[in-house]
C-alpha beads as a LAMMPS data file, in Angstrom:
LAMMPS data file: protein, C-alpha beads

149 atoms
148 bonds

1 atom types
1 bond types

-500.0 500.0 xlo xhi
-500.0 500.0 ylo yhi
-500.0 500.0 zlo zhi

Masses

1 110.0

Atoms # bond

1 1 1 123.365 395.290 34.884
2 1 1 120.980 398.182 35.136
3 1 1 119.107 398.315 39.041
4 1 1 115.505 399.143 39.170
5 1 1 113.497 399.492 42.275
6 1 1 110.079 398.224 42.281
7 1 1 107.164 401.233 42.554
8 1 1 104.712 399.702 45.101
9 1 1 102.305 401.031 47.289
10 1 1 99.533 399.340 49.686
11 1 1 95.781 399.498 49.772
12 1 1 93.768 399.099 52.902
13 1 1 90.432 399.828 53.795
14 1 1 86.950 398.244 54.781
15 1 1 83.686 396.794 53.542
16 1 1 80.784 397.839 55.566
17 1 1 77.288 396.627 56.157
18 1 1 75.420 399.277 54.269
19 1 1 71.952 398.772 56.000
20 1 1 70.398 401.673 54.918
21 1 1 71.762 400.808 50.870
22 1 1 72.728 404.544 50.817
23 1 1 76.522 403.917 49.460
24 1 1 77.832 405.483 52.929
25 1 1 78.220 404.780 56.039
26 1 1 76.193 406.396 58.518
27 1 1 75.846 405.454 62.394
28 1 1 75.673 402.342 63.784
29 1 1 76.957 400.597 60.443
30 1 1 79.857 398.661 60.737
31 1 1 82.052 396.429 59.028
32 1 1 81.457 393.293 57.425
33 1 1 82.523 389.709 58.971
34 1 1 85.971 388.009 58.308
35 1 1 86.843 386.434 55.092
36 1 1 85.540 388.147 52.428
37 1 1 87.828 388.555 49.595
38 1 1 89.497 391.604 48.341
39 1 1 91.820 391.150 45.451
40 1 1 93.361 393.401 42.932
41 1 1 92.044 392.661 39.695
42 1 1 94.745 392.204 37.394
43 1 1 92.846 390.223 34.083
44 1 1 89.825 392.774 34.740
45 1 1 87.323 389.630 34.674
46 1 1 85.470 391.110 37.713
47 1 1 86.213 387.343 39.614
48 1 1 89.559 386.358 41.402
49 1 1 91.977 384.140 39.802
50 1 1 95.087 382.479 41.735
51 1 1 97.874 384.917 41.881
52 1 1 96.233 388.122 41.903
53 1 1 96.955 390.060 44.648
54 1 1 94.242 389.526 47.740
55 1 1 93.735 389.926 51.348
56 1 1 90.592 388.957 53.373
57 1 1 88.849 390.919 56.091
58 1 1 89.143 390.575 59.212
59 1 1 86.530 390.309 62.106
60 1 1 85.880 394.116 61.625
61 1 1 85.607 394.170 57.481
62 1 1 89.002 395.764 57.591
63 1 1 91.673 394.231 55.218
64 1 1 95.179 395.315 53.977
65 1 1 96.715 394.611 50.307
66 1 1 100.561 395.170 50.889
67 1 1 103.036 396.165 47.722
68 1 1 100.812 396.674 44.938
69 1 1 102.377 397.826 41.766
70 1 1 102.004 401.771 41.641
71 1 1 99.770 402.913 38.746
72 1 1 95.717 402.618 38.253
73 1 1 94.552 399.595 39.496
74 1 1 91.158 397.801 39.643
75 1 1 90.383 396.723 43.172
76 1 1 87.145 394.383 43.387
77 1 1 85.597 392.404 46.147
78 1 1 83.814 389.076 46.017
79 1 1 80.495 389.503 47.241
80 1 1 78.759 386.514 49.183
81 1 1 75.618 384.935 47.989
82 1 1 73.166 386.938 50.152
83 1 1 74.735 390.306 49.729
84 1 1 74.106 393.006 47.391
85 1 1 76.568 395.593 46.873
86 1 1 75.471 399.046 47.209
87 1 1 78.038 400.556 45.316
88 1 1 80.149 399.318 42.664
89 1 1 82.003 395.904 43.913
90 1 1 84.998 396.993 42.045
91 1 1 86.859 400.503 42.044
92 1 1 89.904 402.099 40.032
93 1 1 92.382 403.563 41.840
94 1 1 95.819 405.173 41.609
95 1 1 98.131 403.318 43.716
96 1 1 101.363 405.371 45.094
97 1 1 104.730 404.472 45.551
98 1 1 105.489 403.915 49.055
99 1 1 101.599 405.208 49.946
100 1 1 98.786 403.349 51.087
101 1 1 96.019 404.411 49.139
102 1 1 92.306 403.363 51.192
103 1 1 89.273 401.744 49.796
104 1 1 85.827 401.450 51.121
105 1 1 83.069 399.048 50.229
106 1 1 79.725 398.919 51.367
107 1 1 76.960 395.681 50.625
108 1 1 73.328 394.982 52.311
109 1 1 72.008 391.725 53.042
110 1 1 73.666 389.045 54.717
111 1 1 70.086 386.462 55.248
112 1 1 67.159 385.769 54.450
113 1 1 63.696 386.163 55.926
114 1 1 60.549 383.553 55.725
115 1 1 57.378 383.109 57.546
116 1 1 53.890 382.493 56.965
117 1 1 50.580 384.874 56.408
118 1 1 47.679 383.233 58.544
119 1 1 43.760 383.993 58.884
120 1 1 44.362 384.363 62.599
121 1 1 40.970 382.946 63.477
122 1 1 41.285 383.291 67.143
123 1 1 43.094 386.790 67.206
124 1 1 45.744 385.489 69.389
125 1 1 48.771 386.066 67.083
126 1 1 49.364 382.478 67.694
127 1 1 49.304 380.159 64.643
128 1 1 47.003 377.351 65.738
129 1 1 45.590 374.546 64.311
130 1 1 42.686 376.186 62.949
131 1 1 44.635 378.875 61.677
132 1 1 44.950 378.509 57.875
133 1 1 47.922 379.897 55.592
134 1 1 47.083 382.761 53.048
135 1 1 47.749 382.636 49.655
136 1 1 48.970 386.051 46.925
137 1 1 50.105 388.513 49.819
138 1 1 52.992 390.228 48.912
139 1 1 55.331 390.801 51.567
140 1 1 58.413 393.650 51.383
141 1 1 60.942 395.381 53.402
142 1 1 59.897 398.370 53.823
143 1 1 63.351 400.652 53.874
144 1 1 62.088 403.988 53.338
145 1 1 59.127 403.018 56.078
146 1 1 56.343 404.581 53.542
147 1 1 54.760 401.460 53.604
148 1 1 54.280 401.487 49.467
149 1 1 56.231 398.873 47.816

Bonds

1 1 1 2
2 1 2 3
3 1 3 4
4 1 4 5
5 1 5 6
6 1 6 7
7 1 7 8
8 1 8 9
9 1 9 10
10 1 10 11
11 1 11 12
12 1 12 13
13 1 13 14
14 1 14 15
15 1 15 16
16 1 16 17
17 1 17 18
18 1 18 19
19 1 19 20
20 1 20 21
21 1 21 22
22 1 22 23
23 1 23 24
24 1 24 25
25 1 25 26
26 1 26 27
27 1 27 28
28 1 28 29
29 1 29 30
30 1 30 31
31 1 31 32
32 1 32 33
33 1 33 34
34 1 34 35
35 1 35 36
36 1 36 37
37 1 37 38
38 1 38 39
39 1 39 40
40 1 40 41
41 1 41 42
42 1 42 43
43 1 43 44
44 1 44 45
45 1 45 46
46 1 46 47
47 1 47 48
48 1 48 49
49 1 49 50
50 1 50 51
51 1 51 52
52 1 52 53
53 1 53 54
54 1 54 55
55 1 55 56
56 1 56 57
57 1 57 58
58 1 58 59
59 1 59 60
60 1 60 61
61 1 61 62
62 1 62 63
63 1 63 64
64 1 64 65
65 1 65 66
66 1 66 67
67 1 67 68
68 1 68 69
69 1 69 70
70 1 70 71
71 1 71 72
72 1 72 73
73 1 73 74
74 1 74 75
75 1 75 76
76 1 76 77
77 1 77 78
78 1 78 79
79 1 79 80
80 1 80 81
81 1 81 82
82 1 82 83
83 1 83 84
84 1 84 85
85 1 85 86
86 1 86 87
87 1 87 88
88 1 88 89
89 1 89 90
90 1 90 91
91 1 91 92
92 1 92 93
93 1 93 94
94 1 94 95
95 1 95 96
96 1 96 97
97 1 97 98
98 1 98 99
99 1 99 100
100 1 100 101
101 1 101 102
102 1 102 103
103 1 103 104
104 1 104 105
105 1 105 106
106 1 106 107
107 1 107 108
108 1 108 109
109 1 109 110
110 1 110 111
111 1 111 112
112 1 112 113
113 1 113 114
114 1 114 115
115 1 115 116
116 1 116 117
117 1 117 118
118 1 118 119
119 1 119 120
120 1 120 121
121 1 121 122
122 1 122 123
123 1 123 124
124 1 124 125
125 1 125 126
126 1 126 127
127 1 127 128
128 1 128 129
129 1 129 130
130 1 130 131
131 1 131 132
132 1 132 133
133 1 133 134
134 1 134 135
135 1 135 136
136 1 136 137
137 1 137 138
138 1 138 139
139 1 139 140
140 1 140 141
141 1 141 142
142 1 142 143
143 1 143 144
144 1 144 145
145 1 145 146
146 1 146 147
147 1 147 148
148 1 148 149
């Protein structure tokens, strides 16, 4: 019988919180919470089925996919509802025997944010009783602080 040894490599890396949605990660941007899912991609579906390889983050974003099968690969991520990737949330990538190739993600978002326009009658910036909503104002996050949405 004819021994083979398995070509396998690892993939680590991290997702960060990409708050300025420039693909990068820049000061004061760090990584994600724990359990979100990174998975190698096997069936190419873009979602992750049982038995694909996977590893979730830990407390830092960080995450570690051990013995991969050395070739091209398609590593994806499973974004949570709330979160917008800011680059692609799946990546090819050559995978090395006995390497550990790394892999960054980056995604904005993570909650929402509500409130109420008032005619603040009394000029307080306390909502009182008198105080009544306003209707058609469009509200935005201003990102690029030019104040033009």
């Amino acid at each position: 019988m004819e021994s083979r040894q398995l070509m396998a490599g690892d993939i680590a890396g991290t997702i960060f919180e990409d708050l300025n949605q420039n693909g990068a990660r820049d000061g004061g941007e760090n990584g994600v919470q724990a359990g979100w899912r990174v998975f190698v991609d096997t069936n190419l579906d873009g979602k992750y089925t049982g038995g694909e390889a996977s590893a979730l983050t830990n407390k830092d974003g960080d995450y570690l996919i051990k013995g991969v099968s050395a070739g091209v690969q398609r590593l994806a991520v499973e974004i949570p509802s709330g979160w917008t990737p800011t680059k692609p949330a799946s990546q090819d990538l050559t995978v090395i025997n006995a390497t550990e190739v790394k892999a960054d993600f980056y995604a904005f978002g993570g909650g929402d944010i509500a409130g109420t326009v008032w005619n603040d009658l009394g000029n307080d910036g306390t909502r009182d009783a008198l105080d009544s909503a306003l209707a058609g104002w469009t509200i935005f996050l201003d990102l690029n602080k030019n104040v033009v949405q």
